[in-house]
N, CA, C and O atoms as a printed pandas DataFrame, in Angstrom:
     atom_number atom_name residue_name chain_id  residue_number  x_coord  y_coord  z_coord
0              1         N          UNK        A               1  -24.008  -33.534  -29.732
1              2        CA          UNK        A               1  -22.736  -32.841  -29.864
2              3         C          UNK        A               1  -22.685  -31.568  -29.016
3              4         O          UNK        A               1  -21.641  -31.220  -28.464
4              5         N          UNK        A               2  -23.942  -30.806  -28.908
5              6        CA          UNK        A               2  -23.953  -29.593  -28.122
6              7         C          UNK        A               2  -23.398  -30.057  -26.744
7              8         O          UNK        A               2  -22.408  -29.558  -26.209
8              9         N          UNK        A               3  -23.886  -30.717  -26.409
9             10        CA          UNK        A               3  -24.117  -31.456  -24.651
10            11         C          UNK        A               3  -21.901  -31.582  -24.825
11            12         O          UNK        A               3  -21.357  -31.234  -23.776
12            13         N          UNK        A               4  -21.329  -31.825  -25.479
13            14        CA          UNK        A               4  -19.835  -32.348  -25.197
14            15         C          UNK        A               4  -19.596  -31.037  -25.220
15            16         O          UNK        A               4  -19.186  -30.491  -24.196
16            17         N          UNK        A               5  -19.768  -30.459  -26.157
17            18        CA          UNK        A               5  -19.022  -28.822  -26.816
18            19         C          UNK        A               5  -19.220  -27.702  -25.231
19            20         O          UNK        A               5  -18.325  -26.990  -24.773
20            21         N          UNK        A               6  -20.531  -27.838  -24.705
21            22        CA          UNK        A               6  -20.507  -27.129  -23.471
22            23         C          UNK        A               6  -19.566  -27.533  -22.571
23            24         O          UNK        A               6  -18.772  -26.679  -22.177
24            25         N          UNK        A               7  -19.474  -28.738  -22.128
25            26        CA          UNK        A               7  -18.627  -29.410  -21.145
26            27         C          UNK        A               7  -17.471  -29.175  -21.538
27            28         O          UNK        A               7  -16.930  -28.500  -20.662
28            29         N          UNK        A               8  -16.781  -29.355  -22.375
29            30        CA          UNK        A               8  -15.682  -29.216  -23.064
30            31         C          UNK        A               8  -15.123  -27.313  -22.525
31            32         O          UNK        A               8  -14.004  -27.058  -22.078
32            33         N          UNK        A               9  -15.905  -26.580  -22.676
33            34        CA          UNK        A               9  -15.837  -24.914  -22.513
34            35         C          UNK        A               9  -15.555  -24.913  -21.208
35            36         O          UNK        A               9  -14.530  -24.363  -20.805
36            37         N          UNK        A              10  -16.515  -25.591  -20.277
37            38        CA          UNK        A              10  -16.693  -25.447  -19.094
38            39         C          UNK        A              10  -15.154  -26.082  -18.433
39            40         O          UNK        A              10  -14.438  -25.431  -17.672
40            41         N          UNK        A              11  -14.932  -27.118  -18.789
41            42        CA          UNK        A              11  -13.921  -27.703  -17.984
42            43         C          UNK        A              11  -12.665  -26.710  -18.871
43            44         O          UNK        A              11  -11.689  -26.413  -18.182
44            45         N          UNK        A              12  -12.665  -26.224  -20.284
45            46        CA          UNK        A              12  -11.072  -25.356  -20.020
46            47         C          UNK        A              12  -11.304  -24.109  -19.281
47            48         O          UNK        A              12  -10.325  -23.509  -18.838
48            49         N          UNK        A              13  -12.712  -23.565  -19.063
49            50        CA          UNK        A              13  -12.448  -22.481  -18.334
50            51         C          UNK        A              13  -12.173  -22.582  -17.083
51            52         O          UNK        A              13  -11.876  -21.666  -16.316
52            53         N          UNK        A              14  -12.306  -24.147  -16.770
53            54        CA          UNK        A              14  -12.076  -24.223  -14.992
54            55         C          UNK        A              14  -10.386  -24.531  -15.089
55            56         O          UNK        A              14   -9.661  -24.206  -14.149
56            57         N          UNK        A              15  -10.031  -24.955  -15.880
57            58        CA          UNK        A              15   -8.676  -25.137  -15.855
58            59         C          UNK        A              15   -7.512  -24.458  -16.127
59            60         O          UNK        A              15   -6.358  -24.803  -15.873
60            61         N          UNK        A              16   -8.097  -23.013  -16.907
61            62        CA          UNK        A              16   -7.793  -21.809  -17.190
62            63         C          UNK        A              16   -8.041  -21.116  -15.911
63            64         O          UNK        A              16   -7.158  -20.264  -15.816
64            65         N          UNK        A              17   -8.676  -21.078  -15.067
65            66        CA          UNK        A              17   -9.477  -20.257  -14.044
66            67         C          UNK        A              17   -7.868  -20.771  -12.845
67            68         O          UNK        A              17   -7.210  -19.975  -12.175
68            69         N          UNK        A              18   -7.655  -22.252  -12.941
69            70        CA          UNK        A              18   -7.098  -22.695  -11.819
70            71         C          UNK        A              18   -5.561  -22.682  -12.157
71            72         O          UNK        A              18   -4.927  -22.978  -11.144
72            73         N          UNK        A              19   -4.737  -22.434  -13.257
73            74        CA          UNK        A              19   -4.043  -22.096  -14.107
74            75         C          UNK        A              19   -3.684  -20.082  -13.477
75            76         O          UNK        A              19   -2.792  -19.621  -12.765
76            77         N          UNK        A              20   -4.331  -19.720  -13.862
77            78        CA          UNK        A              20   -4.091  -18.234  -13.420
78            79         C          UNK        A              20   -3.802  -17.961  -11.976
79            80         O          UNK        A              20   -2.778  -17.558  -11.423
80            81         N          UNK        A              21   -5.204  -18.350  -11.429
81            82        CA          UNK        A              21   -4.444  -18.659   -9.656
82            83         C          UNK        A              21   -3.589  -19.163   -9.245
83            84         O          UNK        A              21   -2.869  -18.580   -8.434
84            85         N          UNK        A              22   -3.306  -20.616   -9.700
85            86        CA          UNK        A              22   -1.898  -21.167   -9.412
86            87         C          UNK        A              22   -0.540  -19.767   -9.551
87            88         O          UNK        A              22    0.340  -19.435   -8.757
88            89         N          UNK        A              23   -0.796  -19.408  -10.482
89            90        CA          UNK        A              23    0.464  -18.558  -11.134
90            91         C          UNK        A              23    0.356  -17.575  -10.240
91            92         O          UNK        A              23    1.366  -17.398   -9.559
92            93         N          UNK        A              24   -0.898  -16.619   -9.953
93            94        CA          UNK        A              24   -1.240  -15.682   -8.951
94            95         C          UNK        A              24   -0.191  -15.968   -7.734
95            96         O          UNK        A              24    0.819  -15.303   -7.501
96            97         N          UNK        A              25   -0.765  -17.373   -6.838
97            98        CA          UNK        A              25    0.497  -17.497   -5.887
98            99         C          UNK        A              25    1.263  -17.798   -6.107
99           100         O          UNK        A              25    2.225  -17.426   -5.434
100          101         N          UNK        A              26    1.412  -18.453   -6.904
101          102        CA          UNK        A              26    3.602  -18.489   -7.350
102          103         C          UNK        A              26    4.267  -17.173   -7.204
103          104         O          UNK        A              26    5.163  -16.992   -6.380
104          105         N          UNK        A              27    3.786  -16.162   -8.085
105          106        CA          UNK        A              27    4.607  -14.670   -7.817
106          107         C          UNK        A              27    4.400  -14.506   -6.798
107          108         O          UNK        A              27    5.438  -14.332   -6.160
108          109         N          UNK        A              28    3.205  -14.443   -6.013
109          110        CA          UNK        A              28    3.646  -13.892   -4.722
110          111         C          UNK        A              28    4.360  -14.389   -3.892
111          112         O          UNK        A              28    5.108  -13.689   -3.208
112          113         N          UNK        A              29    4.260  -16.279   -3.712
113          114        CA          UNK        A              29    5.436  -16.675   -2.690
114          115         C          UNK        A              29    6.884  -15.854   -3.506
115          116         O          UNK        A              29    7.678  -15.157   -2.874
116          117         N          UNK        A              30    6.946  -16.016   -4.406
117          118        CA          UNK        A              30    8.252  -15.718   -5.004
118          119         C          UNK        A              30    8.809  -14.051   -4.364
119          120         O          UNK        A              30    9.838  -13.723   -3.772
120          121         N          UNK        A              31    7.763  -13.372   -4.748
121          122        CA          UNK        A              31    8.055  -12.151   -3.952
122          123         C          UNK        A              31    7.772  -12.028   -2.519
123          124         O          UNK        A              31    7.940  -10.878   -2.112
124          125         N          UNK        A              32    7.292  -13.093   -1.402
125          126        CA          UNK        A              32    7.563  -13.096   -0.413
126          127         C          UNK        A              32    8.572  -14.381    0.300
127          128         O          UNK        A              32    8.209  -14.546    1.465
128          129         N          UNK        A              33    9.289  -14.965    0.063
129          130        CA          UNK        A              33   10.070  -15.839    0.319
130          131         C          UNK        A              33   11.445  -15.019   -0.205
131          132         O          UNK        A              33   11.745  -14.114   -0.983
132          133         N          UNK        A              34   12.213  -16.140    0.946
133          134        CA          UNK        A              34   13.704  -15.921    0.344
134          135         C          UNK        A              34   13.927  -16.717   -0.399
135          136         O          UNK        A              34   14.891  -16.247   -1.004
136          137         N          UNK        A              35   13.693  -17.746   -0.860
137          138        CA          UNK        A              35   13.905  -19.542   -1.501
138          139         C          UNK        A              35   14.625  -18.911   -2.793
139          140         O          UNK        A              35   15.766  -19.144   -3.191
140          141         N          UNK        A              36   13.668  -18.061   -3.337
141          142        CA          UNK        A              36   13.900  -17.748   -4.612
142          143         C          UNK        A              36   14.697  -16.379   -5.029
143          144         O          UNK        A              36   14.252  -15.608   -5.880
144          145         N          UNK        A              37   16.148  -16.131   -4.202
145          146        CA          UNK        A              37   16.784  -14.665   -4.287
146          147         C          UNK        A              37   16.976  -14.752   -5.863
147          148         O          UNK        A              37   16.848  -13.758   -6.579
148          149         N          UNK        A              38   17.218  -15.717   -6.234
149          150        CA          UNK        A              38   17.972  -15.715   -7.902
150          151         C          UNK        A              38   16.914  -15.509   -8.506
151          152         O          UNK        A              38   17.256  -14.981   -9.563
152          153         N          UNK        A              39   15.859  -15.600   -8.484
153          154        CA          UNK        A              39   14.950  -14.892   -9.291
154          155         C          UNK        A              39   14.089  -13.307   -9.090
155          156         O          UNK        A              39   13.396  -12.634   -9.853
156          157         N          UNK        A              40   14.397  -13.193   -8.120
157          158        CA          UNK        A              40   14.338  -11.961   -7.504
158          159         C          UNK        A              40   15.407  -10.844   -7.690
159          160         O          UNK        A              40   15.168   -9.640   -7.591
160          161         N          UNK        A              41   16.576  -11.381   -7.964
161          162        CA          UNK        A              41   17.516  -10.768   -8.453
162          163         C          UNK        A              41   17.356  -10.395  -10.057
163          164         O          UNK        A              41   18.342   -9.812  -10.507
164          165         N          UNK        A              42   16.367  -10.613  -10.922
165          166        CA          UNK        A              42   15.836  -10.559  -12.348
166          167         C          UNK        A              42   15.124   -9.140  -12.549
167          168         O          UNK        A              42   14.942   -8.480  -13.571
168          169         N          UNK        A              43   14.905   -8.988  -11.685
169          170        CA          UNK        A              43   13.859   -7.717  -11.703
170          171         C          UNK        A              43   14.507   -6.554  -10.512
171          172         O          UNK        A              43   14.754   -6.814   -9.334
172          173         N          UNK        A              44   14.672   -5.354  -11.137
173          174        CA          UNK        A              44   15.375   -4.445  -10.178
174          175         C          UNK        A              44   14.030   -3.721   -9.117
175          176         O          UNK        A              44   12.827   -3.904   -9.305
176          177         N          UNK        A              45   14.635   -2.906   -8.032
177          178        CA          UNK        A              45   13.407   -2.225   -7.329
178          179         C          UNK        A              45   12.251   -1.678   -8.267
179          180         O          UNK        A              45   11.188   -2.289   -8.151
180          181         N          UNK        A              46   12.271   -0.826   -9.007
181          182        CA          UNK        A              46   11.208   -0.466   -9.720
182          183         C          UNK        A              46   10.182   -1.331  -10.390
183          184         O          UNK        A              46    8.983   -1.106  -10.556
184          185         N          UNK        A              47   10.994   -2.499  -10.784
185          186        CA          UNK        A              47   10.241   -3.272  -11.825
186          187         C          UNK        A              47    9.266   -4.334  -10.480
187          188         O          UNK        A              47    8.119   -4.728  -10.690
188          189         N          UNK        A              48   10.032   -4.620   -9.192
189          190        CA          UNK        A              48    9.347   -5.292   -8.282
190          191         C          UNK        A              48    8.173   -4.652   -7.731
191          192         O          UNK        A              48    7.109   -5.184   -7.415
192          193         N          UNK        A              49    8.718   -2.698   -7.615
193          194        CA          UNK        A              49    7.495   -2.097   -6.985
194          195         C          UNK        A              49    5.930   -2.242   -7.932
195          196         O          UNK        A              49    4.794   -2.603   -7.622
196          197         N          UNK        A              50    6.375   -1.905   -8.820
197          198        CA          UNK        A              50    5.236   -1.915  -10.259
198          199         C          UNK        A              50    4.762   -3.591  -10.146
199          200         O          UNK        A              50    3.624   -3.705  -10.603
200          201         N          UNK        A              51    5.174   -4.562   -9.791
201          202        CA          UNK        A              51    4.703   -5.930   -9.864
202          203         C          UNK        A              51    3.324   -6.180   -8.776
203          204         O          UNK        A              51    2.195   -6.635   -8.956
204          205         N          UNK        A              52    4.104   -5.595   -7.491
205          206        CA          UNK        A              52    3.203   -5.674   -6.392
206          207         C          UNK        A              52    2.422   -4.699   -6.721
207          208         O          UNK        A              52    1.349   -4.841   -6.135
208          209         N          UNK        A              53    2.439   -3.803   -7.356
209          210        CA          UNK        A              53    1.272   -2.632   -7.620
210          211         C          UNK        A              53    0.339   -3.013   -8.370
211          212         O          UNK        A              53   -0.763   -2.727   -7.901
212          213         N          UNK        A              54    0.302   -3.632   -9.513
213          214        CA          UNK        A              54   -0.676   -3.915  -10.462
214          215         C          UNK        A              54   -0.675   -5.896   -9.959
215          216         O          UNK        A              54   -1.753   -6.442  -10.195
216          217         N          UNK        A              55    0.053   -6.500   -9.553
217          218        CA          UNK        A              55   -0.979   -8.020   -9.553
218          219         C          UNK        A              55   -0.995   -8.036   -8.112
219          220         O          UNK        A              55   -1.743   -8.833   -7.546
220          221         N          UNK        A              56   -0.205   -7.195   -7.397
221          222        CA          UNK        A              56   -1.256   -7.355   -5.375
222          223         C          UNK        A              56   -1.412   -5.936   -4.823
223          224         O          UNK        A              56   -0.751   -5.348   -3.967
224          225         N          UNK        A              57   -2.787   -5.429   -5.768
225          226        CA          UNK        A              57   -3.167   -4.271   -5.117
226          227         C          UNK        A              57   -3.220   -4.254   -3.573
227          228         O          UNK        A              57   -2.706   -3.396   -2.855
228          229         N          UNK        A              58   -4.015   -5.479   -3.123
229          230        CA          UNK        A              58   -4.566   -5.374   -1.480
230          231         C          UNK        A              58   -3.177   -4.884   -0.768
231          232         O          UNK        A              58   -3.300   -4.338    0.329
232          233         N          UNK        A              59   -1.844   -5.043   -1.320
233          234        CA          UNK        A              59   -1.048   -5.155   -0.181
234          235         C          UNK        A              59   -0.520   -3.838   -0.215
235          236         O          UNK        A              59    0.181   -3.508    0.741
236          237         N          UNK        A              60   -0.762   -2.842   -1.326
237          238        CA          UNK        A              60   -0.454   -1.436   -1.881
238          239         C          UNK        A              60   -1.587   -0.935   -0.884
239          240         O          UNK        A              60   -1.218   -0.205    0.036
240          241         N          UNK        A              61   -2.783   -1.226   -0.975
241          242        CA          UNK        A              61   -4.032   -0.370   -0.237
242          243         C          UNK        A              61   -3.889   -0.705    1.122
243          244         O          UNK        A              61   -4.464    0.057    1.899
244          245         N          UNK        A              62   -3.252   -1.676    1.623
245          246        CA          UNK        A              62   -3.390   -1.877    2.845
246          247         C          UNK        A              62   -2.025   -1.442    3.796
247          248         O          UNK        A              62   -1.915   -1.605    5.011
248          249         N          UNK        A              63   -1.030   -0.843    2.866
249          250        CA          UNK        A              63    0.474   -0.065    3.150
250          251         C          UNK        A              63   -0.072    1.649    3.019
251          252         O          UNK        A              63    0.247    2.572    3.770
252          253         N          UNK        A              64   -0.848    1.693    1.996
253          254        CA          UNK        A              64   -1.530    3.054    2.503
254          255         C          UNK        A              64   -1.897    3.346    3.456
255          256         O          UNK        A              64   -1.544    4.311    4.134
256          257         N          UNK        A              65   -2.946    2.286    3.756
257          258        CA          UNK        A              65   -3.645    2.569    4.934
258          259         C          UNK        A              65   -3.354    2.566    6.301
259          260         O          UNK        A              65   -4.051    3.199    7.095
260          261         N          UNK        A              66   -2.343    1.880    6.658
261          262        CA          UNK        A              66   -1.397    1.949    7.318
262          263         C          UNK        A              66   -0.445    3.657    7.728
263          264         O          UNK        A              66   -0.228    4.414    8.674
264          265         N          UNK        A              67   -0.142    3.487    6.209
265          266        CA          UNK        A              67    0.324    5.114    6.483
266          267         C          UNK        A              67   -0.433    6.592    6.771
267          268         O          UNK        A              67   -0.039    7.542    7.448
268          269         N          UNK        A              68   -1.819    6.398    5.901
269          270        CA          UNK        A              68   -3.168    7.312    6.289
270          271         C          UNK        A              68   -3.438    7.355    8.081
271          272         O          UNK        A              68   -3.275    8.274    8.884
272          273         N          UNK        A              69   -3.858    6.105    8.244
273          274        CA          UNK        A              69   -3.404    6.200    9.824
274          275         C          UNK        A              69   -2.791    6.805   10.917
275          276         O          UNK        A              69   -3.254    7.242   11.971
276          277         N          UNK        A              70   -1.664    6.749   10.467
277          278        CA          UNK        A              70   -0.172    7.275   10.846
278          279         C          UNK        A              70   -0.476    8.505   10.757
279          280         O          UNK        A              70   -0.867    9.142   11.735
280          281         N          UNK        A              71   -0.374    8.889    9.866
281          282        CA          UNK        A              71   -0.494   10.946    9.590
282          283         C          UNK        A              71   -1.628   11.298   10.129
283          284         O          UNK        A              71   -1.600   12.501   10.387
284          285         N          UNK        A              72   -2.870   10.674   10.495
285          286        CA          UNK        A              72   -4.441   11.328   11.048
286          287         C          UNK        A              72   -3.453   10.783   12.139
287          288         O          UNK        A              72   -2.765   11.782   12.345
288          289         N          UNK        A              73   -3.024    9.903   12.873
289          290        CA          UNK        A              73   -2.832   10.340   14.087
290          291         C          UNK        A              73   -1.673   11.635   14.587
291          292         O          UNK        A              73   -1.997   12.406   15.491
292          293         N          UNK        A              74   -0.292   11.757   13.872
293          294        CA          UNK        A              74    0.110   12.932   13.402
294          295         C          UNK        A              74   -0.570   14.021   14.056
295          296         O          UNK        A              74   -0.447   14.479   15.192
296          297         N          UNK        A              75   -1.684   14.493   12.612
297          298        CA          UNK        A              75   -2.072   15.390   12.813
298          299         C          UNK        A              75   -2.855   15.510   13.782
299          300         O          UNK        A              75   -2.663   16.651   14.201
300          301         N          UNK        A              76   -3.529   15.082   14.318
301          302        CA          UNK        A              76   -4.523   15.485   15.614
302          303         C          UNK        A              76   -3.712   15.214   17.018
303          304         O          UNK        A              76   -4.267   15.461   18.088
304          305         N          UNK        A              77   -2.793   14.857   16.982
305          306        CA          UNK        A              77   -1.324   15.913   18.269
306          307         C          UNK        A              77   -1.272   16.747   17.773
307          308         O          UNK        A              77   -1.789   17.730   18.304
308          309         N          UNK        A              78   -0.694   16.883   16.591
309          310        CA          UNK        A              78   -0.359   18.337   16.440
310          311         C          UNK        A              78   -1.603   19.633   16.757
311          312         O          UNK        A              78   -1.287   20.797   17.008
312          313         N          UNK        A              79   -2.839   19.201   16.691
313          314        CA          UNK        A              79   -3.683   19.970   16.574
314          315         C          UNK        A              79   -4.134   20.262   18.016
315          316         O          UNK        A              79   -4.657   21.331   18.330
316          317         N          UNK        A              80   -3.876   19.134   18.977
317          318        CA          UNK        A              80   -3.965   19.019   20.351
318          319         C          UNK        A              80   -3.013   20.209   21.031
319          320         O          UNK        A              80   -3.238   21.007   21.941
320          321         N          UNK        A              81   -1.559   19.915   19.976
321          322        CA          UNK        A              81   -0.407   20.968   20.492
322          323         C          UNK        A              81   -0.855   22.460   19.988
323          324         O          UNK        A              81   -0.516   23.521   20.511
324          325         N          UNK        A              82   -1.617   22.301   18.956
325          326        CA          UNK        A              82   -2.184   23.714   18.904
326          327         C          UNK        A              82   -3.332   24.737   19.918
327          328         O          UNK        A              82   -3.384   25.945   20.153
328          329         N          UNK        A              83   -3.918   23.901   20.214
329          330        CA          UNK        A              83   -4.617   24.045   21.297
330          331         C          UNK        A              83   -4.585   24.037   22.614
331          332         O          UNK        A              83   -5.419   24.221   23.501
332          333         N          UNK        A              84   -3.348   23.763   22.566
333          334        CA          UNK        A              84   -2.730   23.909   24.238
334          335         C          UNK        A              84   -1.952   24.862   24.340
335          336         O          UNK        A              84   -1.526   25.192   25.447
336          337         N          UNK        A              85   -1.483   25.718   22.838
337          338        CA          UNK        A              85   -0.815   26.971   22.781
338          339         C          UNK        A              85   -1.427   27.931   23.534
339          340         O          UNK        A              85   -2.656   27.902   23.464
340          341         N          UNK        A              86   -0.791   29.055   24.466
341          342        CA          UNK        A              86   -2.118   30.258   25.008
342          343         C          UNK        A              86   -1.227   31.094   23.856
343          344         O          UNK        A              86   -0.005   31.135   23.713
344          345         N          UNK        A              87   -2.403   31.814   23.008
345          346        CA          UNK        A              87   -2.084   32.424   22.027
346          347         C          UNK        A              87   -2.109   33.814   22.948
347          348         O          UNK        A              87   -1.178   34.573   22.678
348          349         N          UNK        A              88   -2.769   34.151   23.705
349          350        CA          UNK        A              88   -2.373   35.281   23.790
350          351         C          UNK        A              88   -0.896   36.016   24.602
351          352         O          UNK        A              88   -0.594   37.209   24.576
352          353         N          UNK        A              89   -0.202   34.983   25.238
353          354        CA          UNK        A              89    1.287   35.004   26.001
354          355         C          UNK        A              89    1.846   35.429   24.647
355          356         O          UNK        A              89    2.273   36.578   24.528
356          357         N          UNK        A              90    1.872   34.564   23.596
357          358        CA          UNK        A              90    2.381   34.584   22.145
358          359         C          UNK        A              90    2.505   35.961   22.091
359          360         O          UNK        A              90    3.588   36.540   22.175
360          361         N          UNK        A              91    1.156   36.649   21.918
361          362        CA          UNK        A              91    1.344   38.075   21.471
362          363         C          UNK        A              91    1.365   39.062   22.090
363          364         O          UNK        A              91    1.209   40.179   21.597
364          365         N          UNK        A              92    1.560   38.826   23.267
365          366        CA          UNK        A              92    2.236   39.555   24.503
366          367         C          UNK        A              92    3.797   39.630   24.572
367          368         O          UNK        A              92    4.376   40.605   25.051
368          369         N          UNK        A              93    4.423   38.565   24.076
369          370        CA          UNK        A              93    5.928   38.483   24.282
370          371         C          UNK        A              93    6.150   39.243   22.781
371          372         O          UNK        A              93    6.945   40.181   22.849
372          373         N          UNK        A              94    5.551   38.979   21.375
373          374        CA          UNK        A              94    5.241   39.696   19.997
374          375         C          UNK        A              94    5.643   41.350   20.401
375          376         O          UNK        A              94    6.754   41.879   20.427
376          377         N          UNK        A              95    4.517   41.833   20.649
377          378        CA          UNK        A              95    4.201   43.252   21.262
378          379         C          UNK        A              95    5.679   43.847   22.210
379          380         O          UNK        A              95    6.294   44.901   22.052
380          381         N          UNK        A              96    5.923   42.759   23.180
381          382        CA          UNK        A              96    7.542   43.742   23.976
382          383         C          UNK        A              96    8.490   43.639   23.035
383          384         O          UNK        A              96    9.410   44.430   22.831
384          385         N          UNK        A              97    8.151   42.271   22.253
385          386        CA          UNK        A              97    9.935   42.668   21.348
386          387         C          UNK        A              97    9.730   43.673   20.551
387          388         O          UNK        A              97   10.563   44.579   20.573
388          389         N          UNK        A              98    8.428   43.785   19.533
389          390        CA          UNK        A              98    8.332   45.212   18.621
390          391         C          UNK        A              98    8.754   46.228   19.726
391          392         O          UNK        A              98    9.599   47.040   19.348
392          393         N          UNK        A              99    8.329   46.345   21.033
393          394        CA          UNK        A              99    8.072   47.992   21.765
394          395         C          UNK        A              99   10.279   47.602   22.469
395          396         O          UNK        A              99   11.083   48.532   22.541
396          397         N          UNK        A             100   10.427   47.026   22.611
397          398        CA          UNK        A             100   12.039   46.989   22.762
398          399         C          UNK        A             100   12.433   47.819   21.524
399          400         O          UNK        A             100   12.743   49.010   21.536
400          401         N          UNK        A             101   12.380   47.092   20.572
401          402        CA          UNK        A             101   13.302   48.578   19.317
402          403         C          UNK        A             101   12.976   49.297   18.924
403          404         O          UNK        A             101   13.709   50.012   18.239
């Protein structure tokens, strides 16, 4: 009886296992296809953002990262443009406007 009772565990957890994944990609085609606007229309922006946030992290971390990107490149022009400033013209032109009034 042991020998069925294991098998028995084993095959609902594989069918449970393949059950969840199935469903896994269903929402996501659903939230990436058009096929399905009418069900997409069920859930407003917030409730869609929060969907993709908690069951497809990768695509949240990988829209970050994307944007992290973006701003380190940003900032290091800007820092380039800082460094191509001659600071001291700066406080040369500073100095005549104070000595003008």
């Amino acid at each position: 009886m042991k020998p069925i009772k294991k098998l028995n565990i084993k095959i609902s957890i594989f069918l449970i296992s393949i059950i969840i994944i199935s469903g896994y990609f269903f929402i996501s085609s659903i939230i990436r296809n058009d096929r399905f606007n009418d069900l997409k229309s069920i859930l407003n922006l917030d409730q869609k953002k929060l969907v993709r946030d908690y069951i497809f992290p990768y695509k949240v971390i990988s829209q970050q990262k994307k944007l992290i990107l973006q701003l380190e490149k940003k900032i290091s022009q800007l820092k380039k443009n800082i460094k191509s400033i001659d600071w001291a013209v700066i406080e040369l032109q500073k100095k005549r406007k104070v000595a003008r009034l």
